[in-house]
N, C-alpha and C positions, 0 to 999 in steps of 0.2 A: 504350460498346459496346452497352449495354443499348438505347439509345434509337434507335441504329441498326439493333439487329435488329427493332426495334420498327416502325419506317417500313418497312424495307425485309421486312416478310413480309405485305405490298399492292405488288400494281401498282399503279403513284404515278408522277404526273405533276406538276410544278409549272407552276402560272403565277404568275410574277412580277409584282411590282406597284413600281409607282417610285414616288420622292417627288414629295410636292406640297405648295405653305405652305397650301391653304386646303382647308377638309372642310367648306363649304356644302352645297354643291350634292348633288345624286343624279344622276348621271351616267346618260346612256342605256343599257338589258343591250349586249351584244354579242352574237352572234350567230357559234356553234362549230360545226361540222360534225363529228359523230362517224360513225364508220364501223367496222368491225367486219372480219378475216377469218377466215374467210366473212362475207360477207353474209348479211344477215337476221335477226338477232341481237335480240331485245328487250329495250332501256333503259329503267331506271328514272334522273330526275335530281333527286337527294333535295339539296334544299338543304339543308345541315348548320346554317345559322343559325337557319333558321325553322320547321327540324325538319320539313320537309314536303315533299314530290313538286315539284318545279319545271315537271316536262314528261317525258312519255315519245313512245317512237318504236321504229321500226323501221329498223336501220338499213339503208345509210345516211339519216340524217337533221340535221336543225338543230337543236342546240338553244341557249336564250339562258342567258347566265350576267349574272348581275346585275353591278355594280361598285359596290363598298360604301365609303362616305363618312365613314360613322362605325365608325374600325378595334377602337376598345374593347368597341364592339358584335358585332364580327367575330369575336374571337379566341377558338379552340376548342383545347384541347390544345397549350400555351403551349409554345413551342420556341426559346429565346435562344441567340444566336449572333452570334461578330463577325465582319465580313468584312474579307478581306485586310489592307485598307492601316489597320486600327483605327479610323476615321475612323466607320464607321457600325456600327450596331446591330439586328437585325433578330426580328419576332417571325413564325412561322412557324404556320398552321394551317386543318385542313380547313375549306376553300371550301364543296365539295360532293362528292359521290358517285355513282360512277357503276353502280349494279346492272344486270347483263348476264346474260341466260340466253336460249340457244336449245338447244333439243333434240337429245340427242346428243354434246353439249359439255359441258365444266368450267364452271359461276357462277363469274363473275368479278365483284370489289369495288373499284372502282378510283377512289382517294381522287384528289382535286384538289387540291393543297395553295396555299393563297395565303400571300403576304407583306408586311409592312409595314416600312416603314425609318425610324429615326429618325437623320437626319446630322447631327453636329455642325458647324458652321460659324460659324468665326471667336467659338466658345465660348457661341452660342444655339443652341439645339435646335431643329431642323426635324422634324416627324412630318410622315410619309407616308402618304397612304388608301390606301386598296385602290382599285386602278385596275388593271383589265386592259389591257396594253400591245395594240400592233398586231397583234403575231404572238407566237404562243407563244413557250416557253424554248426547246426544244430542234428540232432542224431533220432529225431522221435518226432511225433507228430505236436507240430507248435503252437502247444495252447498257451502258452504262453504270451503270446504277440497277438492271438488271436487271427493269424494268417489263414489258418488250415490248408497249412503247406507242410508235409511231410519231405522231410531232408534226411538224407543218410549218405555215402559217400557216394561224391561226382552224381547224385542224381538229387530231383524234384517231383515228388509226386501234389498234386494242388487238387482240393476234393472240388468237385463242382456238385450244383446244386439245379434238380428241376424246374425251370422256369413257370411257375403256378403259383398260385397266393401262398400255399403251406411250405412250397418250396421256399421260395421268399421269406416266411417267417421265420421257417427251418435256420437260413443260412443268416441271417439278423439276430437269433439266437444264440447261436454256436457261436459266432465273432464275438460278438457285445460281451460275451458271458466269458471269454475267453481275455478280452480286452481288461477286464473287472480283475484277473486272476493276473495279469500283468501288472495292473496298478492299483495293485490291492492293501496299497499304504496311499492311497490320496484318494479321499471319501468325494472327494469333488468327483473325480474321472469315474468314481464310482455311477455315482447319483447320475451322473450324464449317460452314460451306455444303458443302466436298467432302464431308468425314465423313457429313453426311447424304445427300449423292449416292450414295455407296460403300455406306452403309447401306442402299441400295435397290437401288443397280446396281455390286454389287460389283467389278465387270474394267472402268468406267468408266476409260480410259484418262489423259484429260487430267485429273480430278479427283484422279488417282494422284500424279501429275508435279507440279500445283502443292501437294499435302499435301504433299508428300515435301520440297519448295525451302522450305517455310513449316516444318516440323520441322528443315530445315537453317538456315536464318535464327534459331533459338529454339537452334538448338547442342544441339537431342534428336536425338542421330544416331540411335539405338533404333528410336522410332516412323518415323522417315524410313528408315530400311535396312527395313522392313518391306513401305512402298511400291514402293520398288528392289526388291525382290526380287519381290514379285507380278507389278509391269510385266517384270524377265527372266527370268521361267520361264515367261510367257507367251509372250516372244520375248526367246530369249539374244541375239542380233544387235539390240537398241533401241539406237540412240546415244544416246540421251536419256537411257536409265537406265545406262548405260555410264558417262557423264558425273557423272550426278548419284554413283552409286557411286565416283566417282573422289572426289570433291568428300569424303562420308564418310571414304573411307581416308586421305585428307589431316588432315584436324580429328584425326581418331581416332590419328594417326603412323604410317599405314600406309604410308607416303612409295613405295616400289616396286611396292604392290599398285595404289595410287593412278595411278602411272606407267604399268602396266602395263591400267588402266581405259582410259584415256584413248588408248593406243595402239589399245585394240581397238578405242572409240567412232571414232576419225579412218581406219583401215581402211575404217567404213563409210559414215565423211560428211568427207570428206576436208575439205571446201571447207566448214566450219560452225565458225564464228570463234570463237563461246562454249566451245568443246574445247580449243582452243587457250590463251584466253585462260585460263583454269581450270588447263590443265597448267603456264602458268607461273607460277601461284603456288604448285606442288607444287616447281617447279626450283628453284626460290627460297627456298620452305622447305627443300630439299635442299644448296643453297647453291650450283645451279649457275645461278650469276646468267647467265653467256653466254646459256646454254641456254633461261633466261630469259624475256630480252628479245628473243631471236627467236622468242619465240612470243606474245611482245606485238605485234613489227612484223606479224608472220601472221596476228595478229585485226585487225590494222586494217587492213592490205590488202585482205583479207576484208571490210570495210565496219564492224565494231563500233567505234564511235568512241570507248569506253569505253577500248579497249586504246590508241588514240593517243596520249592524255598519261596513262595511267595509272601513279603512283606508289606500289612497296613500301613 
């Protein structure tokens, strides 16, 4: 966890690098097109190897990133990891760096991360250089990682953000909330990025909703009825905390307050399958299995495909 709130409080872009049997040669730079919104923006491109300025510009502009042949030489703040199928082994670390300031805006630091693979094969070891592939990793804007670095081939677009309090919040928002969607199987990483959302923008609506689903996955119904309650005395009519409330009174053996949640949530989203599917595991806990499984077949009518072979 540590080392992932560690990458991920930079906007961080990867580019990836494939294996190769041979690390002779020094490959020709490449040639990146960085861009900026807005335009106009001035970059600094600090190669992290050689500790030194590579090229600056105003964007948009070109710039070249070298491709490195000798990976031992390469490797800056060592990061082991295996991928998928076990098969390979990968070392992970800043390329280079991207310093950005134009006036008026937040400085942005926007690390380049490279990688090397070493694959096993048929029980010899293959090590891979640092080679920039054709086109970047990623092809859409990266909510994922929560960068808001827009990558598509050989270029970098990085959204900047007005230097004012709303800008500030703006761009503390967008991250954190993007960050969430990245590690949206670890209620921990969860509760840490909203919490500091909420800490700044407390009636933050959707940072309310996922604390509260990530307190109910950890089984603290406490701190999660806390978020329930702030989203409905903002708005008593929310299906959403309507639902997530229903969700507490179930765990907690509230079995008819639970019941009586979820009636009020489908009043006002009649046709929202996750309501449905959630009162039937109060009926169920209640023991009316009929009652049940028609509200399993109603989430999946509804399109949640979750409810179609869903088993108590």
């Amino acid at each position: 966890m540590t080392k992932a709130l560690i990458f991920c409080s930079f906007v961080s872009i990867i580019i990836c690098f494939s294996g190769c049997a041979t690390m002779t040669s020094s490959p020709e730079p490449q040639n990146v097109k960085i861009s900026t919104e807005p335009a106009g923006a001035y970059v600094d491109v600090f190669n992290f190897r050689e500790k030194e300025i590579a090229s600056s510009g105003i964007t948009p502009f070109e710039a070249q990133f070298a491709k490195v042949s000798d990976w031992k030489k390469g490797l800056y703040n060592l990061n082991y990891y295996t991928h998928g199928d076990g098969l390979y082994e990968g070392r992970r670390a800043i390329a280079y760096e991207l310093y950005i300031t134009k006036p008026g805006y937040v400085n942005e630091v926007v690390p380049i991360y490279a990688e090397s693979h070493k694959a096993a094969i048929a029980g010899n070891a293959v090590v891979g250089a640092f080679l920039l592939p054709a086109g970047l990793l990623f092809s859409a804007i990266d909510t994922t990682n929560g960068s808001g670095v827009d990558v598509g081939n050989n270029t970098v677009l990085i959204k900047l953000y007005p230097d004012t309090i709303d800008g500030r919040k703006n761009r503390l928002i967008e991250r954190n909330i993007a960050k969430c969607r990245k590690f949206r199987n670890d209620p921990n990483a969860i509760i840490y990025y909203t919490t500091e959302i909420i800490t700044n923008v407390p009636d933050h609506y959707e940072s309310r909703v996922l604390r509260a689903n990530a307190h109910i996955y950890k089984g603290k119904t406490a701190p999660a009825l806390d978020d329930i309650n702030f989203i409905l005395k903002a708005n008593a009519n929310d299906s959403e905390g309507l639902k997530l409330r229903g969700i507490v009174n179930r765990i907690n053996g509230n079995i008819q307050q639970s019941l009586k949640d979820y009636a009020m949530a489908l009043q006002i989203s009649p046709n929202q399958p996750q309501i449905y599917f959630e009162r039937a595991k109060t009926y169920y806990k209640n023991s009316q299995s009929s009652a049940a499984f028609g509200d399993l077949r109603k989430a999946c009518e509804l399109g949640l495909e979750q409810a179609c072979d869903y088993k108590f």
